[in-house]
ChimeraX commands (.cxc) that place a marker at each C-alpha (Angstrom):
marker #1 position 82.95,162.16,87.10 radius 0.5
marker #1 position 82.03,159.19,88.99 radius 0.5
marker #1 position 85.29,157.44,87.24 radius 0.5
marker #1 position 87.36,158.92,89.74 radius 0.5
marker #1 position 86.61,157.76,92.64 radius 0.5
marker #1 position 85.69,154.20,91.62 radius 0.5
marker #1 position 89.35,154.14,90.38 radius 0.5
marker #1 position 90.83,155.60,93.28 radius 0.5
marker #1 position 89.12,153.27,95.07 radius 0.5
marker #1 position 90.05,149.98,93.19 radius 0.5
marker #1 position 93.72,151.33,93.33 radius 0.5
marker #1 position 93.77,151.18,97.14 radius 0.5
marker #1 position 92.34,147.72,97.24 radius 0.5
marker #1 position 94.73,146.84,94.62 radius 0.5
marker #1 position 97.49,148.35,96.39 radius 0.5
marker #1 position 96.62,146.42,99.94 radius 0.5
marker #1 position 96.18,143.25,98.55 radius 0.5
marker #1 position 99.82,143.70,96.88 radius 0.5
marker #1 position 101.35,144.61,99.99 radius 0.5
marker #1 position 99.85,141.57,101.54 radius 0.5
marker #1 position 101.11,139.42,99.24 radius 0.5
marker #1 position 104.34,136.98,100.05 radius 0.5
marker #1 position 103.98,137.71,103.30 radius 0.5
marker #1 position 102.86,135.00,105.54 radius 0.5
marker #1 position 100.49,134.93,108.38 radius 0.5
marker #1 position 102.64,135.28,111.74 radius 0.5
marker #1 position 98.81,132.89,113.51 radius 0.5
marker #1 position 101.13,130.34,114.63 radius 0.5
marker #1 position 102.79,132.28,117.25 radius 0.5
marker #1 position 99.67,133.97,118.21 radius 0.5
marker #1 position 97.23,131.00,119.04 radius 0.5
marker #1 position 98.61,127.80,120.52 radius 0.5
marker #1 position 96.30,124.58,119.49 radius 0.5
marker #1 position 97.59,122.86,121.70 radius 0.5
marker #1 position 99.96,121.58,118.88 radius 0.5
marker #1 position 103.57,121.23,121.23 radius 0.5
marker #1 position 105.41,123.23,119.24 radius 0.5
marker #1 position 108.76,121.30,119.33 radius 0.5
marker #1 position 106.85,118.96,118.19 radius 0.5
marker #1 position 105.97,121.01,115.22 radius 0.5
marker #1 position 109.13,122.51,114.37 radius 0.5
marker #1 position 110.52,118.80,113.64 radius 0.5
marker #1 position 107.74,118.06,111.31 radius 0.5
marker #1 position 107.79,120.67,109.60 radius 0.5
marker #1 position 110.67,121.13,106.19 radius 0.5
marker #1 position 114.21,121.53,107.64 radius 0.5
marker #1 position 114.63,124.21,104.85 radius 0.5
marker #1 position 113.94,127.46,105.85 radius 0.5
marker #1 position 114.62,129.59,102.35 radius 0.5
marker #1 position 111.30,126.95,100.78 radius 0.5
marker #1 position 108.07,128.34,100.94 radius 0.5
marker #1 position 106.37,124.92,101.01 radius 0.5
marker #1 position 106.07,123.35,104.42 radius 0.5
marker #1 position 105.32,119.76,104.98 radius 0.5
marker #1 position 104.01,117.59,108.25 radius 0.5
marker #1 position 103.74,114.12,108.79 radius 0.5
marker #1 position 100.37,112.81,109.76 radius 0.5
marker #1 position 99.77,109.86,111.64 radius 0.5
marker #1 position 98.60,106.77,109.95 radius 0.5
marker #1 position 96.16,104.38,112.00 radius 0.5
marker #1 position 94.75,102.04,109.68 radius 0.5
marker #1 position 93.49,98.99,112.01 radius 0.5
marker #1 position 95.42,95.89,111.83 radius 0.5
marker #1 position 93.62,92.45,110.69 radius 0.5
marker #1 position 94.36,89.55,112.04 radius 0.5
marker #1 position 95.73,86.80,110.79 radius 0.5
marker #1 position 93.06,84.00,109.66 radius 0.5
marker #1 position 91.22,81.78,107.10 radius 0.5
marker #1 position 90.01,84.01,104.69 radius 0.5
marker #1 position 91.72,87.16,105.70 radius 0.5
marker #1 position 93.74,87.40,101.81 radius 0.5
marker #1 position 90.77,87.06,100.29 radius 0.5
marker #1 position 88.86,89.85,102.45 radius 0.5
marker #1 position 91.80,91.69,102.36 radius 0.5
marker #1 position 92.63,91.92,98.60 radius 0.5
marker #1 position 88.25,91.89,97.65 radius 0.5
marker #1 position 87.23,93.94,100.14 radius 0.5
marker #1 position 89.78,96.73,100.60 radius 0.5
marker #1 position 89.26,97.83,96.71 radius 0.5
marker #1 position 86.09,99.53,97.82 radius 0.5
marker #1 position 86.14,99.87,101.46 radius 0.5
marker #1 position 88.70,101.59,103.91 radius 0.5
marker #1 position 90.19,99.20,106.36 radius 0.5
marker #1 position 88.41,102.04,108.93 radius 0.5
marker #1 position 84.79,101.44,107.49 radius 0.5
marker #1 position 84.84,98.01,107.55 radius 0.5
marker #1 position 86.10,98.06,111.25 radius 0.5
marker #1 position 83.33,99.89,112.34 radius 0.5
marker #1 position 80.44,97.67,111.69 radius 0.5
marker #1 position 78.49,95.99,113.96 radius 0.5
marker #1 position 79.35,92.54,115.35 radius 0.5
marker #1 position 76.91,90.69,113.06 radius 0.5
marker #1 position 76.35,86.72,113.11 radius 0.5
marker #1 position 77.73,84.27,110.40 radius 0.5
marker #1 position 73.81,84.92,108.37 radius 0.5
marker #1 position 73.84,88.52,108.36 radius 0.5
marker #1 position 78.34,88.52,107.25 radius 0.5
marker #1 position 77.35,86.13,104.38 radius 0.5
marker #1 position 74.20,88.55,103.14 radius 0.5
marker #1 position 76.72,91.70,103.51 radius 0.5
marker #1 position 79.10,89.69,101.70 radius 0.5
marker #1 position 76.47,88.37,99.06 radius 0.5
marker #1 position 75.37,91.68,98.58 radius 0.5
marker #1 position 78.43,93.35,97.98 radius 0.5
marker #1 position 78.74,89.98,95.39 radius 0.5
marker #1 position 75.52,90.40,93.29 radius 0.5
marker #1 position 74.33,93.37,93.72 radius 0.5
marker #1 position 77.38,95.46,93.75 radius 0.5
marker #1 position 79.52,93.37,91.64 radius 0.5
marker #1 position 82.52,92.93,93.63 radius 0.5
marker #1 position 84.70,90.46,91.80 radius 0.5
marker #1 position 84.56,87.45,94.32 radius 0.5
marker #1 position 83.55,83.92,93.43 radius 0.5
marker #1 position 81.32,82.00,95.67 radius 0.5
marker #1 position 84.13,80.13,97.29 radius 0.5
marker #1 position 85.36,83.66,98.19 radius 0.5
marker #1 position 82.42,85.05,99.60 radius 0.5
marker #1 position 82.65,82.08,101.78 radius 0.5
marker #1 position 86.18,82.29,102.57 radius 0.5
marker #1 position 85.19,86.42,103.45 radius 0.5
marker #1 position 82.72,85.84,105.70 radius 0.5
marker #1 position 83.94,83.20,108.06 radius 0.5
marker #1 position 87.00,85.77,108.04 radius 0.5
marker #1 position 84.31,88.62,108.73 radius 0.5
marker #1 position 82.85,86.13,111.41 radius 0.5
marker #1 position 85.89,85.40,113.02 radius 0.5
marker #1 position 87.41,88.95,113.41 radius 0.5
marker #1 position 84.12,90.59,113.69 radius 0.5
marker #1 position 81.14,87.80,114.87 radius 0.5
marker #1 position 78.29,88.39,117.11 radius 0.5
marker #1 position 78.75,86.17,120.90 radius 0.5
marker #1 position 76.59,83.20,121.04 radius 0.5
marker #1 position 74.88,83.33,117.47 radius 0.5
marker #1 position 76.75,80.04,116.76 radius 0.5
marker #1 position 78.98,79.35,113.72 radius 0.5
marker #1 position 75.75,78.08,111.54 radius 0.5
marker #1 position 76.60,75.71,108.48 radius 0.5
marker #1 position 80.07,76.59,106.97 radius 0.5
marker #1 position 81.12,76.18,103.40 radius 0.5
marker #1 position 77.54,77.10,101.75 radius 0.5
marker #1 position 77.12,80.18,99.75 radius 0.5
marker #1 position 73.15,79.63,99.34 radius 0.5
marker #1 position 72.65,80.11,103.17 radius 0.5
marker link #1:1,2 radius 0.2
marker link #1:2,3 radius 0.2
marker link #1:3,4 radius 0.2
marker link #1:4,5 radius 0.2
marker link #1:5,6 radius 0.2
marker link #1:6,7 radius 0.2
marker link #1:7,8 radius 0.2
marker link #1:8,9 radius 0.2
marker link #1:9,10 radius 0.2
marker link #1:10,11 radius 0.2
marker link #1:11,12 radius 0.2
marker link #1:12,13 radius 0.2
marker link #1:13,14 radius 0.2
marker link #1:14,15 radius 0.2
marker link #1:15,16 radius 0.2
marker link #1:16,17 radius 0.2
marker link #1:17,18 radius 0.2
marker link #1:18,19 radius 0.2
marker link #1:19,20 radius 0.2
marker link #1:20,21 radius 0.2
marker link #1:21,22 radius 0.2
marker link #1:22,23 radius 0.2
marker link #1:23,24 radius 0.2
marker link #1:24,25 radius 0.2
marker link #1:25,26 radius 0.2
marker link #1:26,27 radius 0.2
marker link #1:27,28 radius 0.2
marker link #1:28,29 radius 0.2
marker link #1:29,30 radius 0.2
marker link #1:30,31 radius 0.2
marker link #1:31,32 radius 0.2
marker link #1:32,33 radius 0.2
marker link #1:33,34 radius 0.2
marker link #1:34,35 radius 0.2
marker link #1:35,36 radius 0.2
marker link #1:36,37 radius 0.2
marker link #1:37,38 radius 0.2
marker link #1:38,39 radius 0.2
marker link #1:39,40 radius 0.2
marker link #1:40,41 radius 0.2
marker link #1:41,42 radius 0.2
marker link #1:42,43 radius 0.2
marker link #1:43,44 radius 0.2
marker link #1:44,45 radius 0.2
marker link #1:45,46 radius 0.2
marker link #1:46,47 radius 0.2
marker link #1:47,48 radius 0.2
marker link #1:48,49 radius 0.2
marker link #1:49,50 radius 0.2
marker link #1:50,51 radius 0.2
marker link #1:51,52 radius 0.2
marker link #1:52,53 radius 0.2
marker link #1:53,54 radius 0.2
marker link #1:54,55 radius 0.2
marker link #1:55,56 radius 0.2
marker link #1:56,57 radius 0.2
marker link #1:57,58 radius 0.2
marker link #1:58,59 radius 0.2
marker link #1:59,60 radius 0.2
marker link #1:60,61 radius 0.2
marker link #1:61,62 radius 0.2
marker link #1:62,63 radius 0.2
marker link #1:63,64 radius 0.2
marker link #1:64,65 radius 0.2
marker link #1:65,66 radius 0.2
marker link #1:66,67 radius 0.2
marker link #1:67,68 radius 0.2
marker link #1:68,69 radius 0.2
marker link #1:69,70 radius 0.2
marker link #1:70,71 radius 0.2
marker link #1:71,72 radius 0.2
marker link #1:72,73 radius 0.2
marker link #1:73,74 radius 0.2
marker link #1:74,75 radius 0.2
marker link #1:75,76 radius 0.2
marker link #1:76,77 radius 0.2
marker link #1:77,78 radius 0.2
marker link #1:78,79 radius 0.2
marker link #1:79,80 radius 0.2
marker link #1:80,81 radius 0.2
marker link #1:81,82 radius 0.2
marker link #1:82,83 radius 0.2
marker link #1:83,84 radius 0.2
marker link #1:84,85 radius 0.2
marker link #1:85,86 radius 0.2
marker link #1:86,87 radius 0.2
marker link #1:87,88 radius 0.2
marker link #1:88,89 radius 0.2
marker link #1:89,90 radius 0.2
marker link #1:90,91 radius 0.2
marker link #1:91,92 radius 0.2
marker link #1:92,93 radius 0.2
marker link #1:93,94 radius 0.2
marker link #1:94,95 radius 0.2
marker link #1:95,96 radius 0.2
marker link #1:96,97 radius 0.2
marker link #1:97,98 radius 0.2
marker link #1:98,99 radius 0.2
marker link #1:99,100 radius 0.2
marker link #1:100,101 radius 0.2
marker link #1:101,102 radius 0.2
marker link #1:102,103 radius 0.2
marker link #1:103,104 radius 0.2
marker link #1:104,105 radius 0.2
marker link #1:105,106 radius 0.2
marker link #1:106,107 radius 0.2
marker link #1:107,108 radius 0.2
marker link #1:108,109 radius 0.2
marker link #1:109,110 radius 0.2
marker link #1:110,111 radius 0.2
marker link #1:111,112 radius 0.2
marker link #1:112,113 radius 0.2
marker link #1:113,114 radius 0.2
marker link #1:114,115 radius 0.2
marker link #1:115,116 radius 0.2
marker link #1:116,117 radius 0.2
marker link #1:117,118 radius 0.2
marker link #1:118,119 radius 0.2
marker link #1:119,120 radius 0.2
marker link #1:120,121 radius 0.2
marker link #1:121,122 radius 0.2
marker link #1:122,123 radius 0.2
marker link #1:123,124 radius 0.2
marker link #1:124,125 radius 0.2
marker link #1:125,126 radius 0.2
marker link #1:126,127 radius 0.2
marker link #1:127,128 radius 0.2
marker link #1:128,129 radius 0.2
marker link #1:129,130 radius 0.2
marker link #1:130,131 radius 0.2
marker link #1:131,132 radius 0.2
marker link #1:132,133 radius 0.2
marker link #1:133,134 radius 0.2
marker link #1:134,135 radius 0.2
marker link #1:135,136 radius 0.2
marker link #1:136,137 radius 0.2
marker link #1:137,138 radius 0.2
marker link #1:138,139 radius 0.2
marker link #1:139,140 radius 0.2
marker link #1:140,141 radius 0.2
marker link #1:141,142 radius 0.2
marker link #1:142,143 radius 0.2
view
């Protein structure tokens, strides 16, 4: 006897989660984000019968400067890092670049010869250097 109702009961929840189906939420009109919604309404698909709605997101990645070195960061360092993480270290001096940059060489493999890792960190240095640490000896991947 307890059949019944457990049926009865698993109908109705079947039958409100049909008739909520294909239907979508109206939230956008309800709460404002403070999302300017003409703004909105020209990111979002121009066709109104497709059920699939795109935006466009900004994209912000931070520029590097031309420089010595900068190909080689750019094209060793990039294949692990995001242009973001690397931007948001510490201004380090020319020592502590080239032991990052050794690190990343021999303990993490990256795939840089030592001429590289040289060519990286006076880029790293010169984008990124700490005021009045001094350049220190150049060209030497044994610091």
């Amino acid at each position: 006897m307890r059949q019944k109702p457990n049926i009865f009961v698993l109908s109705l929840g079947l039958l409100a989660l049909l008739g909520g189906c294909g239907h979508p939420a109206n939230t956008s009109q309800q709460y404002d984000h403070g999302i300017a919604r003409a703004k909105m309404d020209s990111m979002l698909d121009s066709n109104a019968d497709n059920p699939v709605h795109t935006i466009v997101m900004p994209h912000d990645e931070p520029v590097f400067p031309p420089g010595p070195g900068r190909d080689e960061f750019v094209t060793a360092c990039v294949v692990c890092h995001s242009p973001r993480y690397i931007t948001m270290q510490p201004r380090f001096s020319r020592t502590t670049w080239l032991s990052e940059v050794k690190k990343m060489k021999d303990v993490y493999g990256a795939h840089i010869s030592d001429e590289q890792a040289v060519q990286i960190t006076d880029y790293l240095f010169s984008i990124n250097g700490k005021a009045g640490t001094g350049q220190g000896p150049k060209g030497t991947y044994g610091e």
